[in-house]
mmCIF file of the N, C-alpha and C atoms, coordinates in Angstrom:
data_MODEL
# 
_entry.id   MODEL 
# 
loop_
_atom_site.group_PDB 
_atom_site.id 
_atom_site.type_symbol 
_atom_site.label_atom_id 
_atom_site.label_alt_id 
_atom_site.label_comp_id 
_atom_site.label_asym_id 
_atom_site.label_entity_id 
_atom_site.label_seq_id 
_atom_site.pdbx_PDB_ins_code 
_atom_site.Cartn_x 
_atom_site.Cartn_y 
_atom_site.Cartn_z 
_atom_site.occupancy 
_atom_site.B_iso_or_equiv 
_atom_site.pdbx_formal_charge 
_atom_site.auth_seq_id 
_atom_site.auth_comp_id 
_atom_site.auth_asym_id 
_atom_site.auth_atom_id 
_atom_site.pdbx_PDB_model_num 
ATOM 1   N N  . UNK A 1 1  ? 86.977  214.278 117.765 1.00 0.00 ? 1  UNK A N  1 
ATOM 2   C CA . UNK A 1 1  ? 88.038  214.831 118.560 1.00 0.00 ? 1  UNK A CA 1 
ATOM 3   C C  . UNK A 1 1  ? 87.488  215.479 119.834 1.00 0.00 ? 1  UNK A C  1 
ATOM 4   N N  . UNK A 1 2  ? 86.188  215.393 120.127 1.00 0.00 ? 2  UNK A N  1 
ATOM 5   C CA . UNK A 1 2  ? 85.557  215.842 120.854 1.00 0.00 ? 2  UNK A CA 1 
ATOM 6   C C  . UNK A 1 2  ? 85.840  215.231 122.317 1.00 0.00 ? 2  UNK A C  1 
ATOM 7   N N  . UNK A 1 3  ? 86.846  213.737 122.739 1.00 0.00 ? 3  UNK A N  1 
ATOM 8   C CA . UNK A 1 3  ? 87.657  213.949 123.301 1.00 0.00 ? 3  UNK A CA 1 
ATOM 9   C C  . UNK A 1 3  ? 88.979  213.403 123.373 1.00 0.00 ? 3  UNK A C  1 
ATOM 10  N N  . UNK A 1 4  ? 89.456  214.337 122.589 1.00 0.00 ? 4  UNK A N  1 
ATOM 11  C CA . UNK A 1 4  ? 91.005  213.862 122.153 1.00 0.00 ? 4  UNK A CA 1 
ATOM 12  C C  . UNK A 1 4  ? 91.350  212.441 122.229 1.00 0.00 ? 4  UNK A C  1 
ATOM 13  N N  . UNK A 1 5  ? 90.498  212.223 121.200 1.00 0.00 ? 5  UNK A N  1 
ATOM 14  C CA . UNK A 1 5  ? 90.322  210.645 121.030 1.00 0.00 ? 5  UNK A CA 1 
ATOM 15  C C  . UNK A 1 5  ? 90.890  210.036 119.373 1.00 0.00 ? 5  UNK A C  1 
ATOM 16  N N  . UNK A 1 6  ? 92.713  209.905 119.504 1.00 0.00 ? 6  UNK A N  1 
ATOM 17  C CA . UNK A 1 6  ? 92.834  209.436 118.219 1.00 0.00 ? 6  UNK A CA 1 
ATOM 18  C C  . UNK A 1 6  ? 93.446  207.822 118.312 1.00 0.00 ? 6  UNK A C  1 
ATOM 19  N N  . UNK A 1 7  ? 92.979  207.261 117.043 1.00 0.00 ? 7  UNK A N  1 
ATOM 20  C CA . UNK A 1 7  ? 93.095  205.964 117.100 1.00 0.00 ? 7  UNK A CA 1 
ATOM 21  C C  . UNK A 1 7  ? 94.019  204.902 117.872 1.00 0.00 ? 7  UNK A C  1 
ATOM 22  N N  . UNK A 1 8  ? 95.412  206.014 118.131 1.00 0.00 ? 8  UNK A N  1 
ATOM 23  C CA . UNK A 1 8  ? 96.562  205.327 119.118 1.00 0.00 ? 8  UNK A CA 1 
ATOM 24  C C  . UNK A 1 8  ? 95.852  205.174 120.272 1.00 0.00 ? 8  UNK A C  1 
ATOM 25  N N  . UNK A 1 9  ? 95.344  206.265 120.688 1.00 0.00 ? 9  UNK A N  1 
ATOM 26  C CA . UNK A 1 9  ? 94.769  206.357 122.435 1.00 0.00 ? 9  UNK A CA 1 
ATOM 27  C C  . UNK A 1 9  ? 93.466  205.485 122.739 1.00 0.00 ? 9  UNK A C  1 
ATOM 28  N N  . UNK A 1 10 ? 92.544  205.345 121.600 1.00 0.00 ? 10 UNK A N  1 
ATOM 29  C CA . UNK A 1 10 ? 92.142  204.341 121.785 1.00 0.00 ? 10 UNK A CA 1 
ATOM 30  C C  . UNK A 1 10 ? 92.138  202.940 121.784 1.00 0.00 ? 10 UNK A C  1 
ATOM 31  N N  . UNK A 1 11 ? 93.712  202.433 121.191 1.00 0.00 ? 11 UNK A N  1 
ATOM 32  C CA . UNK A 1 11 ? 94.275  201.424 121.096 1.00 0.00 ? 11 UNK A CA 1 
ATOM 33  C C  . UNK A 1 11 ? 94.378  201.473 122.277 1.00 0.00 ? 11 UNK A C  1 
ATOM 34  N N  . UNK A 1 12 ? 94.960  202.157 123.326 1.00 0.00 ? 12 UNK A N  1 
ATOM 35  C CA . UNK A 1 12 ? 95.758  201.718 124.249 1.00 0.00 ? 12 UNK A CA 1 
ATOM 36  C C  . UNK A 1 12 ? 94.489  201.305 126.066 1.00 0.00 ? 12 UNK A C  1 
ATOM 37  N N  . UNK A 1 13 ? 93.777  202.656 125.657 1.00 0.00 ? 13 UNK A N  1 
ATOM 38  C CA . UNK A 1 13 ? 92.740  202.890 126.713 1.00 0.00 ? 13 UNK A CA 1 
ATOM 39  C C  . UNK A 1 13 ? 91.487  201.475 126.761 1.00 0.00 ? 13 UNK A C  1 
ATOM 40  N N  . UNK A 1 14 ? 91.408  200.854 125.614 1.00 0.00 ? 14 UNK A N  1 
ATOM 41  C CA . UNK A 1 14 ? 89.901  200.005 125.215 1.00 0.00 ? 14 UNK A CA 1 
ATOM 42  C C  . UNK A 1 14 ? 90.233  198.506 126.448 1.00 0.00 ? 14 UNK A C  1 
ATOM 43  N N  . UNK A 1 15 ? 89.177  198.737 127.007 1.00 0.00 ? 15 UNK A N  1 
ATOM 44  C CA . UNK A 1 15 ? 88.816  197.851 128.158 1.00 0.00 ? 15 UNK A CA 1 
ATOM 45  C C  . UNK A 1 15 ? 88.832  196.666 127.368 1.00 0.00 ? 15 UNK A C  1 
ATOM 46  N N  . UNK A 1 16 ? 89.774  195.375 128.028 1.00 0.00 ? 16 UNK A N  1 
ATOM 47  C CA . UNK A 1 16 ? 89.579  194.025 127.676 1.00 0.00 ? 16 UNK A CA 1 
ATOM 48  C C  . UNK A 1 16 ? 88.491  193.070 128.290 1.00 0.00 ? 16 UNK A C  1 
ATOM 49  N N  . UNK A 1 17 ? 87.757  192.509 127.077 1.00 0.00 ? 17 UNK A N  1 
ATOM 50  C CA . UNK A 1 17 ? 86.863  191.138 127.934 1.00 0.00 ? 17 UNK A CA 1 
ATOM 51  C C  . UNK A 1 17 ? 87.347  190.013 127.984 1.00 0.00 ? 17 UNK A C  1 
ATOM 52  N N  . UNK A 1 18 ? 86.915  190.133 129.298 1.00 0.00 ? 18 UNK A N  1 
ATOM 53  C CA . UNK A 1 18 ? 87.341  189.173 130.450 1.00 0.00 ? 18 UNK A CA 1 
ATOM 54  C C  . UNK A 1 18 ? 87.874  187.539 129.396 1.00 0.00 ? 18 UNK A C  1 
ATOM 55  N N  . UNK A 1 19 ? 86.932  187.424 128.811 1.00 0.00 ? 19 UNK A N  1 
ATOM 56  C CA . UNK A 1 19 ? 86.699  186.000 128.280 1.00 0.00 ? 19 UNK A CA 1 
ATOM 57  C C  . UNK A 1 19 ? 87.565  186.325 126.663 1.00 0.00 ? 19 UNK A C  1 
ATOM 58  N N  . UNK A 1 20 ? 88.234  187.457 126.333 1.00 0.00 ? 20 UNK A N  1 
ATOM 59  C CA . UNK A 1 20 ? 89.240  186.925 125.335 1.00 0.00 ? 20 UNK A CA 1 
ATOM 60  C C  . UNK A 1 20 ? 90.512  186.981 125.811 1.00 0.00 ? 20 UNK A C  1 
ATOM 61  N N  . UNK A 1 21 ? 90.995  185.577 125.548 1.00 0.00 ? 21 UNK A N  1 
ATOM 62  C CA . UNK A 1 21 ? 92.510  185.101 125.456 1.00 0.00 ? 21 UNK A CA 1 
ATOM 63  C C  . UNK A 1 21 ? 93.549  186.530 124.457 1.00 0.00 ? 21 UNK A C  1 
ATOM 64  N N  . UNK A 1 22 ? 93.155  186.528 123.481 1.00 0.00 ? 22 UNK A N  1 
ATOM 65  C CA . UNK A 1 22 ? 93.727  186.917 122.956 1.00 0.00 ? 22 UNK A CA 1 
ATOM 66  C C  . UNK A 1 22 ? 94.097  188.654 122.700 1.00 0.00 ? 22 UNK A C  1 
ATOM 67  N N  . UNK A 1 23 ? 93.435  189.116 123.593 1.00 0.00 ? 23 UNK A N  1 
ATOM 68  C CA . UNK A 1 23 ? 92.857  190.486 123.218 1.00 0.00 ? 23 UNK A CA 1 
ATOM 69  C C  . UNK A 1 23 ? 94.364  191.249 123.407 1.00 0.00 ? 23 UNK A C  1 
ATOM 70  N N  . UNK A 1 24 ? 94.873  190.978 124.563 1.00 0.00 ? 24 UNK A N  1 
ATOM 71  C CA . UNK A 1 24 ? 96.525  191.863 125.153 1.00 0.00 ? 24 UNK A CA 1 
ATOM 72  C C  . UNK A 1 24 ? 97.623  191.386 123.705 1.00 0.00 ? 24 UNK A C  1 
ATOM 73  N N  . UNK A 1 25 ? 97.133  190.523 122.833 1.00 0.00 ? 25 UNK A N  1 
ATOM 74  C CA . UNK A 1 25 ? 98.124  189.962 121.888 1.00 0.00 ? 25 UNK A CA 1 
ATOM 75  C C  . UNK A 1 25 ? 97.783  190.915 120.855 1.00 0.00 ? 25 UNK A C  1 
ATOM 76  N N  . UNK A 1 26 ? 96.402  191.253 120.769 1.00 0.00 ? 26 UNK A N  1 
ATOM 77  C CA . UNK A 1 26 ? 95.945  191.823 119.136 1.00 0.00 ? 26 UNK A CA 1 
ATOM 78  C C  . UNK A 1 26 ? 96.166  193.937 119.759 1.00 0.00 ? 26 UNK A C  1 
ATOM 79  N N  . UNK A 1 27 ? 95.983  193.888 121.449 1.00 0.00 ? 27 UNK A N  1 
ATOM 80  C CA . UNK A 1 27 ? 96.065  195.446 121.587 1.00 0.00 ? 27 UNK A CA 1 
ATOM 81  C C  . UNK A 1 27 ? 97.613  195.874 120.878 1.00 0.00 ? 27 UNK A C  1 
ATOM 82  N N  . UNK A 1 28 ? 98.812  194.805 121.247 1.00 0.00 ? 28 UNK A N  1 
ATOM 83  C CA . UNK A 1 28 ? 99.742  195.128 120.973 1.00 0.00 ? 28 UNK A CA 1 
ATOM 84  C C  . UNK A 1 28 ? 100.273 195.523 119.297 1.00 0.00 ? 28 UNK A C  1 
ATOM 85  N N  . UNK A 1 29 ? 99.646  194.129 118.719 1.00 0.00 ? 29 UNK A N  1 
ATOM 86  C CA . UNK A 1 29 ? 99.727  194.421 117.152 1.00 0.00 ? 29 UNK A CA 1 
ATOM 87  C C  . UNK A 1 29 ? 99.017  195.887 117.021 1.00 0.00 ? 29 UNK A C  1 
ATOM 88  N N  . UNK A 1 30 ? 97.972  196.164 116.968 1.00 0.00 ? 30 UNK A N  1 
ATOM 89  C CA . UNK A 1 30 ? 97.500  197.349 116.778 1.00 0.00 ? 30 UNK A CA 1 
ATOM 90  C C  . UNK A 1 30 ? 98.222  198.253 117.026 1.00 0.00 ? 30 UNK A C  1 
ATOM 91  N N  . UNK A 1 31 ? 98.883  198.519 118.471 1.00 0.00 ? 31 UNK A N  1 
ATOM 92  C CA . UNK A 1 31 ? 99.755  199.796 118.578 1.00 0.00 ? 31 UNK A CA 1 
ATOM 93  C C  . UNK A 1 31 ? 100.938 199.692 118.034 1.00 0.00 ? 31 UNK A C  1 
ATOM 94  N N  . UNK A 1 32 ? 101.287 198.556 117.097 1.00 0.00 ? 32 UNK A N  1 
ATOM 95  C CA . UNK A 1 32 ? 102.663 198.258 116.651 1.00 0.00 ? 32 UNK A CA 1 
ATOM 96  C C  . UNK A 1 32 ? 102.484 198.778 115.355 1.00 0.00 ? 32 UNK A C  1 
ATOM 97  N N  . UNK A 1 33 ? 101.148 198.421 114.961 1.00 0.00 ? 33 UNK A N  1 
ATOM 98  C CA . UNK A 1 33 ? 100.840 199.069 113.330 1.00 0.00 ? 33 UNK A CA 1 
ATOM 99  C C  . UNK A 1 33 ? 99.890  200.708 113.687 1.00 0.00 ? 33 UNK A C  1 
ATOM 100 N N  . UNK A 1 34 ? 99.427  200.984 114.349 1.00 0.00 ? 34 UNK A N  1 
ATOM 101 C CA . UNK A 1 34 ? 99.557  202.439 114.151 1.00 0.00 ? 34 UNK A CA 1 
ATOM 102 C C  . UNK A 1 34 ? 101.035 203.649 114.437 1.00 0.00 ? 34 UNK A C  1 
ATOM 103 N N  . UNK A 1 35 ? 101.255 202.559 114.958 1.00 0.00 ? 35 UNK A N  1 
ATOM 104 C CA . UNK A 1 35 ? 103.403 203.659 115.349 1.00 0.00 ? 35 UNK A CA 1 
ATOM 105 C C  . UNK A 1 35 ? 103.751 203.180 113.644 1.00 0.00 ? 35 UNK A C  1 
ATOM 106 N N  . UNK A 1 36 ? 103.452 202.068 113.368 1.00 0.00 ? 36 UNK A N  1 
ATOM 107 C CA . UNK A 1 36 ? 104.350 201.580 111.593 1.00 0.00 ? 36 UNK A CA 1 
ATOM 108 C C  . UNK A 1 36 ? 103.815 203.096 110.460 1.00 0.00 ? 36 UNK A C  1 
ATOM 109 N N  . UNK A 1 37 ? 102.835 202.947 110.911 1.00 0.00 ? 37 UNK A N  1 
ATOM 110 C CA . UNK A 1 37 ? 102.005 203.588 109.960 1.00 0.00 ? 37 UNK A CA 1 
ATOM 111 C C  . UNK A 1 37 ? 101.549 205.646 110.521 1.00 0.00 ? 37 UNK A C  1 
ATOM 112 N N  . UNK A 1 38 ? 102.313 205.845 111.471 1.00 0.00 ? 38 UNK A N  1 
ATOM 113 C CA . UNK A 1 38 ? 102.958 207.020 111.678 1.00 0.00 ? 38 UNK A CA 1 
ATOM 114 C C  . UNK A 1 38 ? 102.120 208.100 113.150 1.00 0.00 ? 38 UNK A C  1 
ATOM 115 N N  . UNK A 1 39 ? 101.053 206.862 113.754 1.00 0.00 ? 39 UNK A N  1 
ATOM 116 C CA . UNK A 1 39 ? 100.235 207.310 114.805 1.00 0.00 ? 39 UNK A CA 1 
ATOM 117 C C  . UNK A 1 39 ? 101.709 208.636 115.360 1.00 0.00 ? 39 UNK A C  1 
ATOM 118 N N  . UNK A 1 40 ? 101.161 209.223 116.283 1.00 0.00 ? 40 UNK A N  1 
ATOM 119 C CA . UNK A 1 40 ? 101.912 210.293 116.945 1.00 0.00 ? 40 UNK A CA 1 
ATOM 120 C C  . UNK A 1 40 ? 101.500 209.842 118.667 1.00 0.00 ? 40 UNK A C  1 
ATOM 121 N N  . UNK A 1 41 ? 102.618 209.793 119.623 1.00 0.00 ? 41 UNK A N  1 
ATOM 122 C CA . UNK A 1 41 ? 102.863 209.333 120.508 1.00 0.00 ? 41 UNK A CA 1 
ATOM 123 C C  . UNK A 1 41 ? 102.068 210.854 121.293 1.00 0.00 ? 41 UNK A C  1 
ATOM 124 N N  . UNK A 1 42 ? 102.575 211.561 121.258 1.00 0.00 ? 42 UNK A N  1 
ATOM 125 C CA . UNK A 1 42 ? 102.099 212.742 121.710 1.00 0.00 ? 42 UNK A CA 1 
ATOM 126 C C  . UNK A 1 42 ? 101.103 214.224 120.834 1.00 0.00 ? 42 UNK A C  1 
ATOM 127 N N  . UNK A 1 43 ? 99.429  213.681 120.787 1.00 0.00 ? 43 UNK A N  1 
ATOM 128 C CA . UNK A 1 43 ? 98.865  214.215 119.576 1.00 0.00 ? 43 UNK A CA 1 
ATOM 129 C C  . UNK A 1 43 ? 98.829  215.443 119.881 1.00 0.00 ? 43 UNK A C  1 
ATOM 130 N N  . UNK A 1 44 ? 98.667  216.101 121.159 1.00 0.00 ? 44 UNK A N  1 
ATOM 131 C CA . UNK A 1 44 ? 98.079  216.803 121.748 1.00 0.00 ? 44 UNK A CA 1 
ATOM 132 C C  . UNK A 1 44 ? 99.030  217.862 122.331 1.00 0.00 ? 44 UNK A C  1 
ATOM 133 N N  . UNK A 1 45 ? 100.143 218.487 121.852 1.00 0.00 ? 45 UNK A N  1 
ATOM 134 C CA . UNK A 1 45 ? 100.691 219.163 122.672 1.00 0.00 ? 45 UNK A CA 1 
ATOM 135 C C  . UNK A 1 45 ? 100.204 220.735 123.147 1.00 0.00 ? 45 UNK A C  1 
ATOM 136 N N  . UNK A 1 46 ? 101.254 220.661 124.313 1.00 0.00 ? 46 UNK A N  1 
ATOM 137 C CA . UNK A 1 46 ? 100.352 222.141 125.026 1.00 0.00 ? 46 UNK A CA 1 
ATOM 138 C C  . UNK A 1 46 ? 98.901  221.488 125.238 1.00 0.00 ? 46 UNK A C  1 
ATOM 139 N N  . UNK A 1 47 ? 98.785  220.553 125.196 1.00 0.00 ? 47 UNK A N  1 
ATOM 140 C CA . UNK A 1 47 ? 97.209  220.353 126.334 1.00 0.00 ? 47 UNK A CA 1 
ATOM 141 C C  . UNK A 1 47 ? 97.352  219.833 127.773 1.00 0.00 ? 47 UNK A C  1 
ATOM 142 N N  . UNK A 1 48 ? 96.465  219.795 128.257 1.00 0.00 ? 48 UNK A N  1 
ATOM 143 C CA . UNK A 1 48 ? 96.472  218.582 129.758 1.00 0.00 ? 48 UNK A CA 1 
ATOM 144 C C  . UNK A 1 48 ? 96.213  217.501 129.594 1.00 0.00 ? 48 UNK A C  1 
ATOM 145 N N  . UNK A 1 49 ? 95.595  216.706 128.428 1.00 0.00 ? 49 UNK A N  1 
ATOM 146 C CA . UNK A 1 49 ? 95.293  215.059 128.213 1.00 0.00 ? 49 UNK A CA 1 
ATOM 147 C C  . UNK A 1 49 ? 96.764  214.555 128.398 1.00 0.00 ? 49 UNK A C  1 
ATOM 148 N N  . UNK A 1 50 ? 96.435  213.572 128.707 1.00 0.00 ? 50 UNK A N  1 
ATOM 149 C CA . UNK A 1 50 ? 97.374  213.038 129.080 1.00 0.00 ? 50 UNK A CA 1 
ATOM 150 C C  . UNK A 1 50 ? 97.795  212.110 128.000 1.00 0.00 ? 50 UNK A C  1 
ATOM 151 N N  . UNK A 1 51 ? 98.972  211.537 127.582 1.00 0.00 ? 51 UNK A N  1 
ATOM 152 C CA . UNK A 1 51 ? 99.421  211.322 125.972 1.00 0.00 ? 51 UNK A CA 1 
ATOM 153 C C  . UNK A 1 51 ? 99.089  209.633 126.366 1.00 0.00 ? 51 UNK A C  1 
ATOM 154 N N  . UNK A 1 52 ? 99.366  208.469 125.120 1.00 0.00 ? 52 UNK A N  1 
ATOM 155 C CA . UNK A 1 52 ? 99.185  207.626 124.993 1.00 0.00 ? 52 UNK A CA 1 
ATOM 156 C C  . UNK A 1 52 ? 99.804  207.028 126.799 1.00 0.00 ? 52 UNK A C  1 
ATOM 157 N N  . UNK A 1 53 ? 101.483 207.230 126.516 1.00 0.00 ? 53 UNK A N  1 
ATOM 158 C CA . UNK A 1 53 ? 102.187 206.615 127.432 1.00 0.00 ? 53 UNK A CA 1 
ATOM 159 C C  . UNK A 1 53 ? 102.069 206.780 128.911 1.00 0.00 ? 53 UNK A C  1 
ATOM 160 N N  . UNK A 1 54 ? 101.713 207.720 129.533 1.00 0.00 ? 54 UNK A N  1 
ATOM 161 C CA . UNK A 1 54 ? 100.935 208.208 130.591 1.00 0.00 ? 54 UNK A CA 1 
ATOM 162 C C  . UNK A 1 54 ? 100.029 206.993 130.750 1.00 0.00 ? 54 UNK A C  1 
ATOM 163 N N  . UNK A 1 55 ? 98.571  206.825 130.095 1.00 0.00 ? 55 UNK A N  1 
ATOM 164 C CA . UNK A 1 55 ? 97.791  206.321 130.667 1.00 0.00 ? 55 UNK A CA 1 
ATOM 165 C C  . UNK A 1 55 ? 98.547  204.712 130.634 1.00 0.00 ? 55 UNK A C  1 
ATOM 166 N N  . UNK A 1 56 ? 99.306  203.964 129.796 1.00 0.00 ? 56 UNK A N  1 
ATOM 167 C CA . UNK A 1 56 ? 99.801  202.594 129.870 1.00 0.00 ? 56 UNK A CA 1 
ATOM 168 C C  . UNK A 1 56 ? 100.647 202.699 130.636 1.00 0.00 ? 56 UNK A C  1 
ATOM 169 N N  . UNK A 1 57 ? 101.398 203.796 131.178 1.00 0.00 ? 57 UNK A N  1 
ATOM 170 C CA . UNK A 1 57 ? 101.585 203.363 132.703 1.00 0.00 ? 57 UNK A CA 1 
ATOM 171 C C  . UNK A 1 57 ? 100.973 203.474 133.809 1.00 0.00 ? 57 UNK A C  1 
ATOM 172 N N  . UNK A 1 58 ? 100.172 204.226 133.741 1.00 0.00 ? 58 UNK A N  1 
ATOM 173 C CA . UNK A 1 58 ? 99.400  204.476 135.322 1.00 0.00 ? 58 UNK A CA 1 
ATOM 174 C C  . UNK A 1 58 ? 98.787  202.773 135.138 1.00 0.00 ? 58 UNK A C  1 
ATOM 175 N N  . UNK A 1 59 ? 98.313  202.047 133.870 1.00 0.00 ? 59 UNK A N  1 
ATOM 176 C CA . UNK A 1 59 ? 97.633  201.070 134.066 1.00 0.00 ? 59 UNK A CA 1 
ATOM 177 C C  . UNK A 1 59 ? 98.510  199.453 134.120 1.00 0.00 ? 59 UNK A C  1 
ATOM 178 N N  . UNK A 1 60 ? 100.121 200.227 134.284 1.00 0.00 ? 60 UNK A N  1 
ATOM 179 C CA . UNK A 1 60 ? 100.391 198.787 134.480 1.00 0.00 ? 60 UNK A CA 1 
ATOM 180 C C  . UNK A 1 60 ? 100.839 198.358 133.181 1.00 0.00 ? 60 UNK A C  1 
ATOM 181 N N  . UNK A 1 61 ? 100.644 198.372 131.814 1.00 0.00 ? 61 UNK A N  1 
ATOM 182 C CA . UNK A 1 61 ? 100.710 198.399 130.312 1.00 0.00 ? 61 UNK A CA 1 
ATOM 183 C C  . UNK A 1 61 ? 102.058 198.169 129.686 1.00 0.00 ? 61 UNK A C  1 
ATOM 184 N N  . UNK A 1 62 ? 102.907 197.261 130.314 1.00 0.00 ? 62 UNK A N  1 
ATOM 185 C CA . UNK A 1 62 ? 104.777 197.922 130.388 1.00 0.00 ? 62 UNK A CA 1 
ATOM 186 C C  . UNK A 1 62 ? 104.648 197.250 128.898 1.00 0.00 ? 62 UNK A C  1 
ATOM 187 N N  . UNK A 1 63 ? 104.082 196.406 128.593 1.00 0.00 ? 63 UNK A N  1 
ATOM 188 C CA . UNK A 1 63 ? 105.078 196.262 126.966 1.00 0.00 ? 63 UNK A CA 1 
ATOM 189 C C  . UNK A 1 63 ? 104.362 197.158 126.062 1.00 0.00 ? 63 UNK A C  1 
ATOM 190 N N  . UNK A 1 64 ? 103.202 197.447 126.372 1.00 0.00 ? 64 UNK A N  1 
ATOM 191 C CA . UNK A 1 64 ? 102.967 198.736 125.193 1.00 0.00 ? 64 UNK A CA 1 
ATOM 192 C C  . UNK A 1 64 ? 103.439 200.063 125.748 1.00 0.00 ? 64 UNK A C  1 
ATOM 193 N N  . UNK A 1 65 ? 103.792 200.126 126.816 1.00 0.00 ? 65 UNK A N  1 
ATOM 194 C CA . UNK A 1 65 ? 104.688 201.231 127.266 1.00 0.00 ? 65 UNK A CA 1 
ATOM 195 C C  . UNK A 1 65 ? 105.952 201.107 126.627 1.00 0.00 ? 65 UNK A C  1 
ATOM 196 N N  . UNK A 1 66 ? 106.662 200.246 126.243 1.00 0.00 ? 66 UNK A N  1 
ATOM 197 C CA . UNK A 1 66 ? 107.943 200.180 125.672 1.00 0.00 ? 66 UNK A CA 1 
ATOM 198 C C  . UNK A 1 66 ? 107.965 200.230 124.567 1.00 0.00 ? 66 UNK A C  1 
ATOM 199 N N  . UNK A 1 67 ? 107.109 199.723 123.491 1.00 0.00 ? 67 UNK A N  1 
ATOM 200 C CA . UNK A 1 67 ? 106.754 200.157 122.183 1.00 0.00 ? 67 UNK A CA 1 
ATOM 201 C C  . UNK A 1 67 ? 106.726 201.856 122.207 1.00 0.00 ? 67 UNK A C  1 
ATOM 202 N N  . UNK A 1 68 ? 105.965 202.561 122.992 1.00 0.00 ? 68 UNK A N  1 
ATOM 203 C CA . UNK A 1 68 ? 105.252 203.984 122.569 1.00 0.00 ? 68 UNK A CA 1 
ATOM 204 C C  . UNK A 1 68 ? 106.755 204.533 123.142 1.00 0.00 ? 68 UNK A C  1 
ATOM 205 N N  . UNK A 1 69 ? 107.811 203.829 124.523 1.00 0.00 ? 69 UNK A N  1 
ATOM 206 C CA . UNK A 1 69 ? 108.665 204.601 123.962 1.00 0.00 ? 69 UNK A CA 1 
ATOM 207 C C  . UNK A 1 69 ? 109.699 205.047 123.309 1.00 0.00 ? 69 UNK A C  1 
ATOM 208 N N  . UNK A 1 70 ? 109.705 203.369 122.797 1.00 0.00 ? 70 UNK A N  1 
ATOM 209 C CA . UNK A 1 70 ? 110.679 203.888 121.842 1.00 0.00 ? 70 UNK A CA 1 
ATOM 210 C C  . UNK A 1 70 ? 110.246 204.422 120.765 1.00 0.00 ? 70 UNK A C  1 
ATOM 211 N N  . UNK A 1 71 ? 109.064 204.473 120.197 1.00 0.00 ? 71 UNK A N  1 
ATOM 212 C CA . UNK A 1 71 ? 108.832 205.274 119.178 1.00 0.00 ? 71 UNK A CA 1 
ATOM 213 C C  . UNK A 1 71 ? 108.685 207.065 120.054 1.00 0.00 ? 71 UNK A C  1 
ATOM 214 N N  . UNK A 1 72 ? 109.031 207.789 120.871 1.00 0.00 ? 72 UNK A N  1 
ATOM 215 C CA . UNK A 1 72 ? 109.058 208.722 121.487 1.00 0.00 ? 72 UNK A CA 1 
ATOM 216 C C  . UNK A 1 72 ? 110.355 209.406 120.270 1.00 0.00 ? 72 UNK A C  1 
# 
């Protein structure tokens, strides 16, 4: 936790290589099964990190932005 690093946020933040096809298909499953399985959209309250949905939009991220908000 050393930096507010839980498994949703690293679903969302993890740099894709270049050379997998498939990677934007499997980021999504992942954030579909940590929201199934009860991830928290916002881990951190009362901090300044910035929550899952924040960073998938600053990066452009709209369908895992729409997953995180409707689970909001």
């Amino acid at each position: 936790m050393e930096f507010k690093e839980t498994p949703l946020i690293t679903a969302v933040r993890i740099e894709p290589n270049p050379d997998d096809d498939t990677f934007e298909q499997r980021r999504e499953a992942m954030v579909r099964f940590l929201l199934k399985h009860g991830a928290s959209t916002s881990p951190f309250e009362n901090e300044s990190w910035p929550t899952p949905l924040v960073w998938v939009q600053k990066h452009g991220l709209d369908n895992i932005a729409e997953l995180l908000s409707a689970a909001e």
